[in-house]
N, C-alpha and C positions, 0 to 999 in steps of 0.2 A: 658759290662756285659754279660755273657753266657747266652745263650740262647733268645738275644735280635740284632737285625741287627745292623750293623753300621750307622751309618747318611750317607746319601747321598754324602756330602762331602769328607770322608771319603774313599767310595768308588772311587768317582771319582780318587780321589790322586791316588789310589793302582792303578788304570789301568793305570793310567800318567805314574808313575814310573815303571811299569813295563815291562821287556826288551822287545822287537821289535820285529815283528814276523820273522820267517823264509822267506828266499828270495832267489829266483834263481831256479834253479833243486832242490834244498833241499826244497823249498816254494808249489814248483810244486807239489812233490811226497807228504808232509805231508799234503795240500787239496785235493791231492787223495782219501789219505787213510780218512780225513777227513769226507769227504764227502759219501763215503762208510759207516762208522761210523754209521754218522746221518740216515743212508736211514736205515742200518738195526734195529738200534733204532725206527725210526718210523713205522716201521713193526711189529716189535715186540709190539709196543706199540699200533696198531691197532689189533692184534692178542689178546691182554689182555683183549679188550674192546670187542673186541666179547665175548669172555670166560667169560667176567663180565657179558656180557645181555646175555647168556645163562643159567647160573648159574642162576640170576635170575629169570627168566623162570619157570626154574624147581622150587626153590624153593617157587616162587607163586602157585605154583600148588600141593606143599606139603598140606598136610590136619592139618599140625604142625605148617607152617610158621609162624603164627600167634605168637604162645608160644612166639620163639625165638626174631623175628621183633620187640615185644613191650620192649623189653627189652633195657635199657638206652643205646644210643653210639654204639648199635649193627648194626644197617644198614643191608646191603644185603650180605656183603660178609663174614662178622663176626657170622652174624643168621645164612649161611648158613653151616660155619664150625661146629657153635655148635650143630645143627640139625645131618651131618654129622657121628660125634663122637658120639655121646648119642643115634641119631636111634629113633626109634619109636616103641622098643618092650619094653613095660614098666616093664614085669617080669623081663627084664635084668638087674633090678635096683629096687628091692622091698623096700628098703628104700633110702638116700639119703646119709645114712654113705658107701652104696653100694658104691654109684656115685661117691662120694667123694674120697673115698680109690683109686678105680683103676685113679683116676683122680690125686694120687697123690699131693693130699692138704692136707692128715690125716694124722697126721704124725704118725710115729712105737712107741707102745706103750711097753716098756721091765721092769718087774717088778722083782725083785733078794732080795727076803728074804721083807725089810722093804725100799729096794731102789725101786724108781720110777723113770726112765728116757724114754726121747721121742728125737727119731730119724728121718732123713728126709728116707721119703717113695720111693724106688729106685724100687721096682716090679711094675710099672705102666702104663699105655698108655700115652707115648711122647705126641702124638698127640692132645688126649682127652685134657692132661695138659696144652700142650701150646694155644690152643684152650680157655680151659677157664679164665687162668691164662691173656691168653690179654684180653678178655673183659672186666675182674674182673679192671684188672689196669687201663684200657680207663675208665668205669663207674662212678671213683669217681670225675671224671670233671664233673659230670653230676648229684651225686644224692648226697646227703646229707649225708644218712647213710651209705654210700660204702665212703667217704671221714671220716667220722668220726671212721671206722672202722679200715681204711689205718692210719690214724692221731694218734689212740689210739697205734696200735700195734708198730709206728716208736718210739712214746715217749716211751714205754717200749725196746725201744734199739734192736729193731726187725730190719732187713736192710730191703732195698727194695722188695728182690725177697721174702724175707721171708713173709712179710707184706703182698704184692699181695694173696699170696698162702693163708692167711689168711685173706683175705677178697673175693677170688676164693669161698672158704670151704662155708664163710657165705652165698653167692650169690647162691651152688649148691643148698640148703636147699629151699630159694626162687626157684627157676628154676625147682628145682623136684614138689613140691607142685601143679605148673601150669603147671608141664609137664604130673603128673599124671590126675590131673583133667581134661586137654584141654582146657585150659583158659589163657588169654591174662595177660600177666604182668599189673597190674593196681594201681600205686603210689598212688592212693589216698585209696588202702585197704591196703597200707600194713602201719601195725600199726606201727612198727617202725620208721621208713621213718617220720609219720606225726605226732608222739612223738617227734622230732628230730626237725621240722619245726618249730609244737605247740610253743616250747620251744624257739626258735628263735627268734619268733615272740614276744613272750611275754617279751623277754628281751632287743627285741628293741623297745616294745612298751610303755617303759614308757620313756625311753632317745626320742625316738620320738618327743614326745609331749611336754618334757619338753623345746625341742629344738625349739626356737623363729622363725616365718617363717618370711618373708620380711614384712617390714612396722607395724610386732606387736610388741608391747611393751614389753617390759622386765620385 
């Protein structure tokens, strides 16, 4: 099945059967260059990890970190992109259709007599977009109403990227809110989110209980 490893077994076979490695002078030179390989791989890969505990650094020492951080699936290096792009001049962004537009989640709205059509938005900051467009898409592993968002827009025949972009838009609206005030993302105010749960709850709460636990009676 995609997206799921093979069994153990499985693998083993493929290395069984798989041809033989190189030998001789041919054997010699491809663990050369092998080995070269790995060593700059692992530089590199020490190189990243400083850059990672640097970034964080600064971004602890941001007076916004907070905003970003609490936000679902964001971590340190996702908070730190989207602090980045958005900045901390908040006239830059007096509303959130502002934020939204250059962020390229609004889409072009063209209106011709009694026709009404919408367009994808192509004047926009890359950066800003793919920036929020990845958290938007990571978050609905993680919250309820960003999956329910992502869930409603596929069943309306929306594809992926379009669907992210539209649950991106919903996520800016949250994210402006607490980026104007200075205030930490916090799940248990945002009323959506615990409408979403509410309801969850209530409708496993009676399958629940009707459901017999070990040793009671029927």
């Amino acid at each position: 099945m995609r997206g799921r490893p093979a069994p153990v077994s499985v693998l083993c076979a493929r290395l069984r059967a798989a041809p033989g490695g190189a030998t001789g002078q041919d054997g010699a030179a491809q663990a050369a260059i092998t080995a070269a390989l790995t060593a700059t791989v692992t530089m590199l890969a020490a190189q990243v990890k400083i850059l990672e505990t640097g970034i964080g650094i600064q971004l602890a020492a941001h007076p916004d970190a907070h905003i970003f951080t609490s936000l679902p699936r964001a971590g340190t290096l996702r908070a730190a992109r989207l602090l980045a792009e958005i900045g901390d001049c908040r006239s830059r962004f007096p509303d959130p259709q502002a934020l939204a537009a250059l962020a390229g989640v609004a889409p072009v709205t063209r209106q011709s007599g009694t026709h009404l059509s919408h367009a994808f938005r192509r004047a926009v900051s890359r950066q800003l977009r793919d920036a929020v467009c990845d958290f938007a898409n990571d978050s609905r592993h993680d919250s309820a109403w960003a999956a329910s968002i992502y869930d409603a827009a596929r069943a309306r025949g929306k594809d992926h990227p379009h669907a992210v972009r539209i649950l991106a838009r919903a996520w800016i609206y949250v994210i402006w809110r607490c980026w104007q005030a200075g205030t930490a993302y916090d799940p248990a105010k945002h009323n959506a989110l615990q409408a979403i749960l509410a309801a969850r709850d209530q409708a496993s709460g009676p399958a629940a209980a009707a459901t017999p636990t070990p040793g009671q009676d029927r």
